[in-house]
VEXLUMDREN-617758 format. One record per residue (C-alpha): residue number from 1; residue in one letter; chain; x, y, z. Coordinates in steps of 0.2 Angstrom, whole numbers, plus 2048, in hexadecimal, padded with zeros to 3 digits. Layout:
N
(NUM, 'A', 'A', (X, Y, Z)),
...
% end
This chain:
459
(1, 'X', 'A', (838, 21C, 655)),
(2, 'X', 'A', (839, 22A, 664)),
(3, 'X', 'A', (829, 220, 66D)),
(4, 'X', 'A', (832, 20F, 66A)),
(5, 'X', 'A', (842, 217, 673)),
(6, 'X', 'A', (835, 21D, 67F)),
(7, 'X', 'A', (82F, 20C, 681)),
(8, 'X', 'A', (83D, 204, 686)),
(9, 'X', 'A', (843, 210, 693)),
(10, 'X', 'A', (832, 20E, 699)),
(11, 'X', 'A', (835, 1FC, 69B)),
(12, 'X', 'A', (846, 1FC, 6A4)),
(13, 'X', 'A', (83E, 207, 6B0)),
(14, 'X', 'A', (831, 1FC, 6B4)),
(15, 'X', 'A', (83D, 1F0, 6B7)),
(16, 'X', 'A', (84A, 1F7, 6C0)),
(17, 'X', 'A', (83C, 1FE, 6CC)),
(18, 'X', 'A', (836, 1EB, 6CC)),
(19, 'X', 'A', (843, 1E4, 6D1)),
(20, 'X', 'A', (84B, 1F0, 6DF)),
(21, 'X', 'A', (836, 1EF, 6E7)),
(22, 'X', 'A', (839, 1D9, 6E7)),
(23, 'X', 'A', (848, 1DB, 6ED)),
(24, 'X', 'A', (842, 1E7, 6FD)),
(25, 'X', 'A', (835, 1D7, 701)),
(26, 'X', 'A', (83E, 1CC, 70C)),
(27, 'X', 'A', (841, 1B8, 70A)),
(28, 'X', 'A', (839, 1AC, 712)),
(29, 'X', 'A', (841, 19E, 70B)),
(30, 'X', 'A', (84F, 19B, 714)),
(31, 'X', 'A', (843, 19C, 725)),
(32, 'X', 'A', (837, 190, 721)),
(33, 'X', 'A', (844, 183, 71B)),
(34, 'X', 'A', (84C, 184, 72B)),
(35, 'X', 'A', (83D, 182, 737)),
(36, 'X', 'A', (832, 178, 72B)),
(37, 'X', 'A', (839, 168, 731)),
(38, 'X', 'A', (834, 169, 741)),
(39, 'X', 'A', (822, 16F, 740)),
(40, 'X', 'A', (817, 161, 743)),
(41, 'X', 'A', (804, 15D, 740)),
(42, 'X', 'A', (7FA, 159, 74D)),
(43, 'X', 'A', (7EA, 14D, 74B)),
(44, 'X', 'A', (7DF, 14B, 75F)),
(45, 'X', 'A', (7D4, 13F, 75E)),
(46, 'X', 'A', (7C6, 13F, 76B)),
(47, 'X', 'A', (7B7, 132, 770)),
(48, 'X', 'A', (7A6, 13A, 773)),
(49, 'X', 'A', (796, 135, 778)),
(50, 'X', 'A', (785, 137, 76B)),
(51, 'X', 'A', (773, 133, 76E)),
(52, 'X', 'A', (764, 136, 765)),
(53, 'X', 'A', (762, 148, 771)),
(54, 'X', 'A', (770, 14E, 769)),
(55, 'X', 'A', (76A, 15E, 75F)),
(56, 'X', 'A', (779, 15C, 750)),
(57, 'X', 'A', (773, 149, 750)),
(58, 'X', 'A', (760, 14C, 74D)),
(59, 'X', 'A', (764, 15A, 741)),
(60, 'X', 'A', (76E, 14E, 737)),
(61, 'X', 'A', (760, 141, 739)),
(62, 'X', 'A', (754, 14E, 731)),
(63, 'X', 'A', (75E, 153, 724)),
(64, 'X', 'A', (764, 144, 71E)),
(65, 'X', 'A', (752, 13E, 71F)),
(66, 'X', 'A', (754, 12D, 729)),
(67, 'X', 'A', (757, 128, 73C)),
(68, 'X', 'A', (76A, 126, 742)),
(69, 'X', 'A', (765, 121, 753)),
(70, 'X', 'A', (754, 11C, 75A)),
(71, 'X', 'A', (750, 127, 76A)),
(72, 'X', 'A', (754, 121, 77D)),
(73, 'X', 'A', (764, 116, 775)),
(74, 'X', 'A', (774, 116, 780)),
(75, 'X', 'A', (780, 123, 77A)),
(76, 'X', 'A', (78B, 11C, 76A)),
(77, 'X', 'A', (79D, 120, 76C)),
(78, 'X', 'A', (7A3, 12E, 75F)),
(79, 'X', 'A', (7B5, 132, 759)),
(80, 'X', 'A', (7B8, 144, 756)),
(81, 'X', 'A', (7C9, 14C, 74F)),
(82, 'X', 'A', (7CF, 15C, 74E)),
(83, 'X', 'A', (7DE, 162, 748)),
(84, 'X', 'A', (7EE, 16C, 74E)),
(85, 'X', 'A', (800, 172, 74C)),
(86, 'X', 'A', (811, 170, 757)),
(87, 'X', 'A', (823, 173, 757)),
(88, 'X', 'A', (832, 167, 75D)),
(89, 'X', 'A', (83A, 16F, 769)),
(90, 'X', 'A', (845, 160, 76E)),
(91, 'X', 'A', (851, 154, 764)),
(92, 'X', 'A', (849, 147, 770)),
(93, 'X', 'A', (837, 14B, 76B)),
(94, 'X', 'A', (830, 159, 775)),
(95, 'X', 'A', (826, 163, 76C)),
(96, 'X', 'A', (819, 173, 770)),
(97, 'X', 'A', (807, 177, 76A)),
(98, 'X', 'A', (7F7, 180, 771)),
(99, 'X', 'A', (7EC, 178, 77F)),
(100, 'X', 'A', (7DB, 17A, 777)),
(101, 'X', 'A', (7E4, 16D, 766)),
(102, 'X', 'A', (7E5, 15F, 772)),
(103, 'X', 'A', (7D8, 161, 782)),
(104, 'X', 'A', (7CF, 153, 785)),
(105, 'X', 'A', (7D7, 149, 777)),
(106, 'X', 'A', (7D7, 136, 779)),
(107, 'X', 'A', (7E7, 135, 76E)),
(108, 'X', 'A', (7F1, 13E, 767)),
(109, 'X', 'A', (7FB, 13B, 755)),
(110, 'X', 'A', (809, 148, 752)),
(111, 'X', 'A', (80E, 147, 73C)),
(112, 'X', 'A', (820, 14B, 739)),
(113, 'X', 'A', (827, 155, 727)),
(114, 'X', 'A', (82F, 143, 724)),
(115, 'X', 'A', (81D, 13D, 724)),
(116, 'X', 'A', (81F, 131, 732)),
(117, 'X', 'A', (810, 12F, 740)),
(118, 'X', 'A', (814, 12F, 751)),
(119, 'X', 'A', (809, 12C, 762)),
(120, 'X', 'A', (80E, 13C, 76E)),
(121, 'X', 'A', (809, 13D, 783)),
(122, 'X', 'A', (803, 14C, 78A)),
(123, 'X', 'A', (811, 14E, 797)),
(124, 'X', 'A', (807, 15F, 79E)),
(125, 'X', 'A', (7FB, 16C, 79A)),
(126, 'X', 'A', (7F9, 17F, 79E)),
(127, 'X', 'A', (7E4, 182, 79A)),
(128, 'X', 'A', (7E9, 194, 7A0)),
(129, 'X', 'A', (7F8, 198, 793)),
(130, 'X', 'A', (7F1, 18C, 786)),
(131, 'X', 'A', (800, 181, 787)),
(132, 'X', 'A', (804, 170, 786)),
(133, 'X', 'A', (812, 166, 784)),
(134, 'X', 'A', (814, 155, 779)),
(135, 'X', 'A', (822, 146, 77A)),
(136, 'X', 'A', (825, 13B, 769)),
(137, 'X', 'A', (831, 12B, 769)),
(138, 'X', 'A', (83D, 131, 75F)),
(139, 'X', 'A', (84E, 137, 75F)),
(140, 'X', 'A', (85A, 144, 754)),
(141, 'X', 'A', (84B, 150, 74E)),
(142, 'X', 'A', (84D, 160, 746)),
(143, 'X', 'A', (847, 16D, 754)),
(144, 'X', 'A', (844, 180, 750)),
(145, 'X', 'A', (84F, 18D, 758)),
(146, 'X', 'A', (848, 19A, 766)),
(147, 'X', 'A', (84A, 1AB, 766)),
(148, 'X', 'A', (845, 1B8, 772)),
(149, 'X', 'A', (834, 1C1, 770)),
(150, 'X', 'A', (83A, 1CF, 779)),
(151, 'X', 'A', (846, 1D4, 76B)),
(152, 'X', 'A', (835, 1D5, 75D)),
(153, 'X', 'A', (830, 1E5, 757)),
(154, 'X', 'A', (81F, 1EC, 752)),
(155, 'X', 'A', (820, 1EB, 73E)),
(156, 'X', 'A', (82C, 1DD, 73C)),
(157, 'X', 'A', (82A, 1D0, 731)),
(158, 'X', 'A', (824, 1BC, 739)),
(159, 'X', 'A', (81E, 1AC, 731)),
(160, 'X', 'A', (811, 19E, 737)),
(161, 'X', 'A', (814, 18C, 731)),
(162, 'X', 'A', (806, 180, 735)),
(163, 'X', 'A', (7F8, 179, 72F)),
(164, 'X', 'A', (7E9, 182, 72D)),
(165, 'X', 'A', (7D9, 178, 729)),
(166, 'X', 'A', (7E5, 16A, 728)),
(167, 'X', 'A', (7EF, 171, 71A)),
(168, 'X', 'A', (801, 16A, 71F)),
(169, 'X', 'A', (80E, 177, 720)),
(170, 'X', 'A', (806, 185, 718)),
(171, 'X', 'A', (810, 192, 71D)),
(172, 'X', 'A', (80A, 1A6, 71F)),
(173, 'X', 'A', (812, 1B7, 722)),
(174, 'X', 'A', (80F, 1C8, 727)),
(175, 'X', 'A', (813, 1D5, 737)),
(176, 'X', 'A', (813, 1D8, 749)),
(177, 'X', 'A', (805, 1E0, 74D)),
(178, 'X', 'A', (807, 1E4, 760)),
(179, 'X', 'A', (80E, 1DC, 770)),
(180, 'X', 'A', (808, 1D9, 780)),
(181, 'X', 'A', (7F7, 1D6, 77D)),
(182, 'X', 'A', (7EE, 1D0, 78A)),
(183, 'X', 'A', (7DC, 1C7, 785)),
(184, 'X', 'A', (7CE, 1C5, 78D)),
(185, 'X', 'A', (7D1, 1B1, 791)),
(186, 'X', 'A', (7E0, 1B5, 797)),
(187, 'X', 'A', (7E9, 1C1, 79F)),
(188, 'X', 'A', (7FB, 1B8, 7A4)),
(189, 'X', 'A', (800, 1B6, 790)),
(190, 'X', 'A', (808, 1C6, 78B)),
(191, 'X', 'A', (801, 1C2, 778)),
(192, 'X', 'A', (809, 1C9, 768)),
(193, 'X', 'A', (7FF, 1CD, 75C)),
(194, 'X', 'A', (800, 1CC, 748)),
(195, 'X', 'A', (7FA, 1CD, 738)),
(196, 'X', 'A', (7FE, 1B9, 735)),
(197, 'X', 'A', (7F2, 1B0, 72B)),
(198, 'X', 'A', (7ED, 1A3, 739)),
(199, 'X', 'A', (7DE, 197, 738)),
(200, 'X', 'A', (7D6, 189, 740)),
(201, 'X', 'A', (7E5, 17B, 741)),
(202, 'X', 'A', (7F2, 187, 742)),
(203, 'X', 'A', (7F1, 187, 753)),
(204, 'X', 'A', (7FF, 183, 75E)),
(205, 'X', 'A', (80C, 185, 74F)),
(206, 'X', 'A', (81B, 190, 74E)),
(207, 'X', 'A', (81C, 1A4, 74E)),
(208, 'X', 'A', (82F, 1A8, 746)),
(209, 'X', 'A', (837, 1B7, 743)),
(210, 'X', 'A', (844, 1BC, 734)),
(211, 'X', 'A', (853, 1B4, 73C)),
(212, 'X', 'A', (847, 1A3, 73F)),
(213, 'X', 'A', (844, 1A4, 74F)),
(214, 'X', 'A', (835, 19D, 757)),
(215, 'X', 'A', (830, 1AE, 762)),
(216, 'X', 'A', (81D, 1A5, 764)),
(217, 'X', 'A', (80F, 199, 765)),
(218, 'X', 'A', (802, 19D, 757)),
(219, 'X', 'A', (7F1, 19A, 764)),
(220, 'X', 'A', (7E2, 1A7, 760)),
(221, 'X', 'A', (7D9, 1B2, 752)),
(222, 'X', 'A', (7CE, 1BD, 757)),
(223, 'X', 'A', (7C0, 1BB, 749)),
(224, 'X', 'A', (7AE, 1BF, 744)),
(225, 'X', 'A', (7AC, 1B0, 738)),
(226, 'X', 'A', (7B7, 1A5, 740)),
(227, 'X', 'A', (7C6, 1A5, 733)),
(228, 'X', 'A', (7D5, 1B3, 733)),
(229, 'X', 'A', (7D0, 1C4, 733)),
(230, 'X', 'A', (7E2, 1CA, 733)),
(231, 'X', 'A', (7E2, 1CC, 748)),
(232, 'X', 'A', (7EB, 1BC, 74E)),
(233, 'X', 'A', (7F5, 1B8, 760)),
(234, 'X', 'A', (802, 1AF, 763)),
(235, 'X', 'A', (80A, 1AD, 776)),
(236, 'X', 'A', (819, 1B1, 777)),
(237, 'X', 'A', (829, 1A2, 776)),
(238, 'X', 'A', (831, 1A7, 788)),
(239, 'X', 'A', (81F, 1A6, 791)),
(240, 'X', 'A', (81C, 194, 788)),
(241, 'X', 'A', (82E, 18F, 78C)),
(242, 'X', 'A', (82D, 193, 79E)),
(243, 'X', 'A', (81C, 189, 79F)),
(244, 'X', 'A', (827, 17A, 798)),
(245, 'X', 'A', (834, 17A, 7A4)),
(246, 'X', 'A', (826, 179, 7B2)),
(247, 'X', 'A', (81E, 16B, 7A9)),
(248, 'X', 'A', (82D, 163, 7A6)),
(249, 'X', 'A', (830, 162, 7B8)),
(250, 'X', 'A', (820, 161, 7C1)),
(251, 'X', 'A', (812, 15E, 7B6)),
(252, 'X', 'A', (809, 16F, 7BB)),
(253, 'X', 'A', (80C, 180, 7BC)),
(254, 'X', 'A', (80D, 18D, 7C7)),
(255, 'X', 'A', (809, 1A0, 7C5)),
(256, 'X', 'A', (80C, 1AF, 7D0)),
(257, 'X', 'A', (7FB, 1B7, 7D9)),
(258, 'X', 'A', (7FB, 1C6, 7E1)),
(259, 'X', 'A', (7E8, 1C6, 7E6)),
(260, 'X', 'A', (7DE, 1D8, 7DE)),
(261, 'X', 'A', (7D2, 1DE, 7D3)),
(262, 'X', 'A', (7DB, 1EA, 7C8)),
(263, 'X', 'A', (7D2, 1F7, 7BB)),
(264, 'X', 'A', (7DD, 202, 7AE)),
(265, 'X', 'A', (7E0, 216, 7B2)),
(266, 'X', 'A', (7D8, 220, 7A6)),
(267, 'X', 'A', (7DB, 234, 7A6)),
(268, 'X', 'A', (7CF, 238, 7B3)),
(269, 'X', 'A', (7D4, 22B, 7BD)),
(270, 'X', 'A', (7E8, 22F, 7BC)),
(271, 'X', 'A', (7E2, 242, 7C1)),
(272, 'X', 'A', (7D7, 23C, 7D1)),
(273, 'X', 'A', (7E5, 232, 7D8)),
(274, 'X', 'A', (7F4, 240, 7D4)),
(275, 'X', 'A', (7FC, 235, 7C5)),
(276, 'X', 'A', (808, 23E, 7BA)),
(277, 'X', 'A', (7FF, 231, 7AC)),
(278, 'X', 'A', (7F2, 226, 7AA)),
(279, 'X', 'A', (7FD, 215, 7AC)),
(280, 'X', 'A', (7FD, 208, 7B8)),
(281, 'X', 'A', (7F1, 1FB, 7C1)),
(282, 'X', 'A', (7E4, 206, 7CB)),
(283, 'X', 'A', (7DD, 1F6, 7D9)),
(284, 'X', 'A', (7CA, 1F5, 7D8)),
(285, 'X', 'A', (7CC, 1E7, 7E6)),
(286, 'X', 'A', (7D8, 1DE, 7F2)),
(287, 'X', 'A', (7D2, 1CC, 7F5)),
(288, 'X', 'A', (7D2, 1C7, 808)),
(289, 'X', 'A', (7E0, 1BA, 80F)),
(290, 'X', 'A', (7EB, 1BD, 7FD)),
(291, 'X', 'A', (7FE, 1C2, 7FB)),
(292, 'X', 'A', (7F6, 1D6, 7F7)),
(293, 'X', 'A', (7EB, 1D5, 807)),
(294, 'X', 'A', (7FA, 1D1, 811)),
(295, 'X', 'A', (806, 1DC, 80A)),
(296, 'X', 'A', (7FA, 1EA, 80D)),
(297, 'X', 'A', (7F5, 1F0, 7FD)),
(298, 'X', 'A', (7E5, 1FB, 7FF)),
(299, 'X', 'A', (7D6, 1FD, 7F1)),
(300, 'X', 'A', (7DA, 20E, 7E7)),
(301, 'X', 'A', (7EE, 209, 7E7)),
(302, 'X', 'A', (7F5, 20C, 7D6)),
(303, 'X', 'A', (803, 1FF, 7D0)),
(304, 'X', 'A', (80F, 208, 7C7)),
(305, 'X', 'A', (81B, 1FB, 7C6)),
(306, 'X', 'A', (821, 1E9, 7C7)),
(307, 'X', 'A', (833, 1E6, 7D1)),
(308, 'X', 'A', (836, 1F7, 7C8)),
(309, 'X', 'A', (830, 1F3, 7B6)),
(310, 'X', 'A', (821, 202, 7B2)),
(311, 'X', 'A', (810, 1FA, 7B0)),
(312, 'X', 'A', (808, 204, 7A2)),
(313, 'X', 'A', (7F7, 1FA, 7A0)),
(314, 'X', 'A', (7EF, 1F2, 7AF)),
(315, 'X', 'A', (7F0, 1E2, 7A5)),
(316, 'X', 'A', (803, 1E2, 7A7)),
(317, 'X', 'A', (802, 1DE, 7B8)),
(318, 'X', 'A', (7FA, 1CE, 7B8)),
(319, 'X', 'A', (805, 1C9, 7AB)),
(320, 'X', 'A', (817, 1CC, 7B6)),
(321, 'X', 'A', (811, 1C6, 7C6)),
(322, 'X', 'A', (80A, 1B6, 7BC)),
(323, 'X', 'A', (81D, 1B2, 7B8)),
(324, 'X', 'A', (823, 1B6, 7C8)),
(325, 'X', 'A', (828, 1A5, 7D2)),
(326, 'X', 'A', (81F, 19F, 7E0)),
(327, 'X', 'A', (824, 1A3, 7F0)),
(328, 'X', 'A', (830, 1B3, 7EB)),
(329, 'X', 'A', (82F, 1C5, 7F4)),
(330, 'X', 'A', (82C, 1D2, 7E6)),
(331, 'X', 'A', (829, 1E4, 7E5)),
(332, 'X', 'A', (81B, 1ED, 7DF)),
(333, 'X', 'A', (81E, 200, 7DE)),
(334, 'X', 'A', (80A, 209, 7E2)),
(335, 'X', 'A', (806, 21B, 7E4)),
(336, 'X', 'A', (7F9, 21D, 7F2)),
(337, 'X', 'A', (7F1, 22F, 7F5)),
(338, 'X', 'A', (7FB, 236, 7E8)),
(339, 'X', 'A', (80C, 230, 7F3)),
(340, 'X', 'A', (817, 222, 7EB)),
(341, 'X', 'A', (81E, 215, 7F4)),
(342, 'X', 'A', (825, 204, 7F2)),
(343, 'X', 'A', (81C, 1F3, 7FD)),
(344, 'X', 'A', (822, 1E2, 7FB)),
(345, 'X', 'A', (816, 1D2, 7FB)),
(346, 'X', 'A', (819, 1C0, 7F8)),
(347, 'X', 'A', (817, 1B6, 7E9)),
(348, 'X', 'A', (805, 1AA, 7ED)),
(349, 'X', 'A', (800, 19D, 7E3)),
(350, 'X', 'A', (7F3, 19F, 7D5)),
(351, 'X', 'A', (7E4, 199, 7D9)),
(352, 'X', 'A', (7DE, 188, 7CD)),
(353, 'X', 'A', (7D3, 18F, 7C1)),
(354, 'X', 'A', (7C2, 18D, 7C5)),
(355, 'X', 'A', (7C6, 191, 7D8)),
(356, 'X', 'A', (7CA, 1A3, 7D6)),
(357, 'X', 'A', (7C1, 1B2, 7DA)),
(358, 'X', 'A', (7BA, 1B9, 7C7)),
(359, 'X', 'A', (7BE, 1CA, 7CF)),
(360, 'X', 'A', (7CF, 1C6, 7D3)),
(361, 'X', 'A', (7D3, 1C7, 7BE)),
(362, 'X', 'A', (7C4, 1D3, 7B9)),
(363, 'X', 'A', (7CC, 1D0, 7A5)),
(364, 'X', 'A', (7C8, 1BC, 7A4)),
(365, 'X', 'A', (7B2, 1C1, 7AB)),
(366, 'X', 'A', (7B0, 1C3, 797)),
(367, 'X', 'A', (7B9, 1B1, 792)),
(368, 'X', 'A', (7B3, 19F, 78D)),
(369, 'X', 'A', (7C6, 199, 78C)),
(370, 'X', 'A', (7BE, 187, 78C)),
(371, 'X', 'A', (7B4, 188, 77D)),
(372, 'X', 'A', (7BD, 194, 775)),
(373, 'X', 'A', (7B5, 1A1, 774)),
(374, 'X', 'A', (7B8, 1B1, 77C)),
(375, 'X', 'A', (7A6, 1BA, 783)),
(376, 'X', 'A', (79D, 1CA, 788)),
(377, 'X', 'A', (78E, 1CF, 793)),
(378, 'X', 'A', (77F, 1D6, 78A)),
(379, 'X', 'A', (779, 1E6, 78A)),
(380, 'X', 'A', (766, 1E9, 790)),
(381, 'X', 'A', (763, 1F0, 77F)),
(382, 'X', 'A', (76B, 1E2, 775)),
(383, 'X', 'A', (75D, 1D7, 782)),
(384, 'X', 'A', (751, 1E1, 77C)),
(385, 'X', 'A', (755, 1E0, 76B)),
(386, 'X', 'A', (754, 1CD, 76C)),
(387, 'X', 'A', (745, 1C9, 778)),
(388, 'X', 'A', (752, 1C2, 783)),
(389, 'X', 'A', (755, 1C4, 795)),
(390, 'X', 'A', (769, 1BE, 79A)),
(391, 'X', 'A', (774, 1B5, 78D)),
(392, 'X', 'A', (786, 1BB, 789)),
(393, 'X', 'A', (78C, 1C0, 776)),
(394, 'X', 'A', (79C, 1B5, 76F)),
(395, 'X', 'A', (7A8, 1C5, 769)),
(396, 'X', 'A', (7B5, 1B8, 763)),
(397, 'X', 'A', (7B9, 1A9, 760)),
(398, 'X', 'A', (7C7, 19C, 75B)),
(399, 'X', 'A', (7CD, 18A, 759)),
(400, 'X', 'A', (7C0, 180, 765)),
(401, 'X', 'A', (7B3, 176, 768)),
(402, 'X', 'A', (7A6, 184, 765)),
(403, 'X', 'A', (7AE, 186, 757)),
(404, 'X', 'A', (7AC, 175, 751)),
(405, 'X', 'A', (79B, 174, 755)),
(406, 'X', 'A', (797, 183, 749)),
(407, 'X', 'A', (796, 194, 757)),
(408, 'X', 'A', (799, 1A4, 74F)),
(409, 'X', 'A', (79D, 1B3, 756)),
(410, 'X', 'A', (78F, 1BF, 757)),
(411, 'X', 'A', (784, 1AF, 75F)),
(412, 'X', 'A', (77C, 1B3, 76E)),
(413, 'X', 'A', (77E, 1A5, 77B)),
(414, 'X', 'A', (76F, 1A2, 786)),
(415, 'X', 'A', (76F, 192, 78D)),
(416, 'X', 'A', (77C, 184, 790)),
(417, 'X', 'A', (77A, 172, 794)),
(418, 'X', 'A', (768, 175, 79B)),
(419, 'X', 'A', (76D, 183, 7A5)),
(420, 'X', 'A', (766, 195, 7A1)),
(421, 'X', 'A', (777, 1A3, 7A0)),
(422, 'X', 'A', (770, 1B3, 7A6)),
(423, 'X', 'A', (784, 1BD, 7A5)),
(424, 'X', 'A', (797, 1B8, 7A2)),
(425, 'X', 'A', (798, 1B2, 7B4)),
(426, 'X', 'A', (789, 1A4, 7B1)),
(427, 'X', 'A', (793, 1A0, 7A1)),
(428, 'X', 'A', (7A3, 19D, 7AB)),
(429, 'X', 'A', (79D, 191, 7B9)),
(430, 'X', 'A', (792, 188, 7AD)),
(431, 'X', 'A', (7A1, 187, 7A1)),
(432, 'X', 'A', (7AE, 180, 7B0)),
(433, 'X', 'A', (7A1, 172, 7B3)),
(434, 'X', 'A', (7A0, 16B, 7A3)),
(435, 'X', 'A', (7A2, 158, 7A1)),
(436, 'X', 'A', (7B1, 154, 794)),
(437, 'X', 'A', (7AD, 147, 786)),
(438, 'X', 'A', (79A, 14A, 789)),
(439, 'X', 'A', (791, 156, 77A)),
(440, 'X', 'A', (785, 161, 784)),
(441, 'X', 'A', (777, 16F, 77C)),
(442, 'X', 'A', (77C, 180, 77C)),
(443, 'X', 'A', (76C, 18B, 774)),
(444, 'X', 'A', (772, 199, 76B)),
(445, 'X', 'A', (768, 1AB, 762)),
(446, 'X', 'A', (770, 1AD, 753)),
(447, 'X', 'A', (769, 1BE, 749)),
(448, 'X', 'A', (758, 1BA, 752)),
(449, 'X', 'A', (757, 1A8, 74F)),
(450, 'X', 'A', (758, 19C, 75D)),
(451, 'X', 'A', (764, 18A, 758)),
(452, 'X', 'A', (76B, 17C, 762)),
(453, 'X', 'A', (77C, 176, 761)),
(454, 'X', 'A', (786, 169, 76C)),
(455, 'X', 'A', (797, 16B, 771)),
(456, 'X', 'A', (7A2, 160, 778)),
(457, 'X', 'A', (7B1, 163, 784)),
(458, 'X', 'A', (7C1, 15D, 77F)),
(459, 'X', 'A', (7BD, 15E, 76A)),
% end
């Protein structure tokens, strides 16, 4: 009798304790019914050229045992499709997703909650923040509400809804991880990181807080397999929103450019040049004829802070100029043989990408933002190790056409379209040049093993 009394007050305890810990979790329900709606799926549709040189072709020939093509044929005309997420921003039918989802796509269908297929235009593109922004025919959609990034905590709870692998609406949580990230493919995005499940075909969809706010656009993992691996990035709702309104009204955009090479201070540094702290932007170089040349800014200048906002990472800087306007005078607050003093410079205009000095943003040398890869230089024992003599590593990878085409990270890149890549600089200018809608041979060393793969631009 006494253990059956002992039993039951066992039970209740259990639970009581059960349910005061559900209760503690928080509810999403009442989120996702209210953005759900206007989450969309995204289908780019791309026309690519084959031939009988193509490496996937001639592998699938081989392993399927017969010809597809016969050799020297004209290219055949190919339709790829890869897969995406967005968010109507707009009861008239604007509507936000990721650059890399629709580069190069021929057409574009956008697949509404109600199950209705719409055609959308690209009104404009920003390659360097990942952005771009749809239009549908369509009038009184649901739209999602914005909130303000600024206000997100590290620890607080998000959502993603989107579509990974093509799984419509699938819908995952966790925390954010950390703000302000800056990556290696780009340093103007002040990315907020999380522990969101996100996947290939999530990107472009909504990041949304517990008061189902849209704070960001889901647009990277960083990955060693290619799928999540709990590190994912998302850029922040204000940035994307100031990139519409430029897009909205001129098609293009323009980012502030201040003109130097810039390095972090660490604690050695911060004692050579009299710094209470190891913080701020030390400049490596000042470009000639650019807004920091003619403002007087001097190499060994330490950027302390912004029109009076404190630069803590070098990689801050380039991120507030970047979303300064055109044309504007701002300050930047620099100590210089251990003196501080405040110099004024005008706003320039961001050099196209492609035309820009590499030195001019040290943090984008290790990036392959086309493919979508991110990229390192080789160390002369990682060479030796593989018999090689130049090629650069793939460190991380997301949504893309390398992806597509079957690159992991860990391969080491040594030659693309018929061009040998001795460094990360070789990568880039090869990379800049690559004809879109065309696949071209990129050789790869993977664990020792040399392969082929094509990749095409625009996938």
């Amino acid at each position: 009798m006494k253990r059956s009394v002992m039993s039951w007050y066992a039970m209740i305890v259990l639970v009581m304790w059960s349910s005061w810990a559900w209760a503690d979790l928080p509810d999403f329900t009442g989120v996702v019914s209210s953005n759900a709606p206007a989450v969309v799926n995204i289908t780019a549709t791309s026309k690519t050229l084959a031939n009988a040189q193509d490496p996937q072709a001639l592998l699938r020939q081989f392993l399927g045992g017969q010809m597809l093509q016969q050799p020297n044929q004209p290219p055949v005309p190919q339709i790829s499709e890869s897969l995406g997420s967005g968010f109507i921003i707009s009861k008239d039918g604007y509507i936000l997703t990721n650059n890399h989802v629709v580069h190069g796509a021929s057409k574009i269908m956008v697949k509404l909650e109600d199950r209705r297929e719409l055609q959308a235009k690209v009104i404009g593109t920003d390659e360097r923040a990942d952005i771009a922004l749809l239009k549908i025919e369509a009038s009184n959609l649901p739209v999602v509400k914005l909130g303000n990034p600024d206000q997100l905590k590290v620890g607080q709870w998000v959502l993603a809804i989107g579509a990974p692998f093509g799984f419509d609406y699938s819908v995952t949580q966790g925390i954010v991880s950390a703000k302000g990230r800056s990556l290696s493919n780009e340093s103007y995005v002040p990315f907020i990181q999380t522990d969101v499940a996100i996947n290939p075909g999530n990107s472009g969809g909504p990041l949304i807080n517990m008061q189902g706010e849209v704070v960001g656009i889901n647009s990277q993992i960083y990955s060693r397999s290619g799928g999540f691996m709990g590190l994912s990035f998302a850029i922040p709702i204000d940035v994307a929103m100031e990139v519409v309104d430029q897009l909205k009204t001129s098609g293009k955009v323009e980012r502030g450019y201040l003109g130097v090479g810039i390095q972090e201070v660490t604690k050695d540094l911060a004692d050579v040049y009299g710094l209470p702290k190891a913080a701020g932007a030390l400049v490596a170089k000042v470009l000639p004829d650019t807004p920091a040349s003619r403002a007087g800014l001097k190499e060994g200048d330490v950027i302390v802070a912004f029109n009076g906002h404190e630069i803590g990472l070098a990689t801050e800087l380039p991120q507030q100029v970047g979303r300064a306007h055109v044309g504007s005078t701002q300050k930047l607050t620099i100590v210089r043989g251990g003196k501080t003093m405040v110099i004024s410079f005008v706003v320039g205009d961001l050099p196209a990408e492609g035309d820009d000095n590499a030195q001019n943003n040290p943090s984008a040398q290790g990036s392959g933002h086309h493919l979508g890869l991110y990229i390192r230089d080789l160390t002369p024992e990682e060479k030796q190790n593989l018999n090689v003599t130049g090629g650069v590593e793939v460190s991380q990878i997301y949504d893309g056409p390398a992806a597509s085409a079957g690159v992991r990270a860990g391969d080491v890149i040594l030659r693309l379209n018929h061009q040998n890549i001795g460094n990360v600089q070789d990568y880039l200018n090869i990379v800049r040049k690559l004809p879109v809608g065309k696949p071209v041979e990129m050789v790869i060393n993977r664990q020792g093993n040399q392969a082929i793969v094509a990749i095409t631009l625009g996938q």
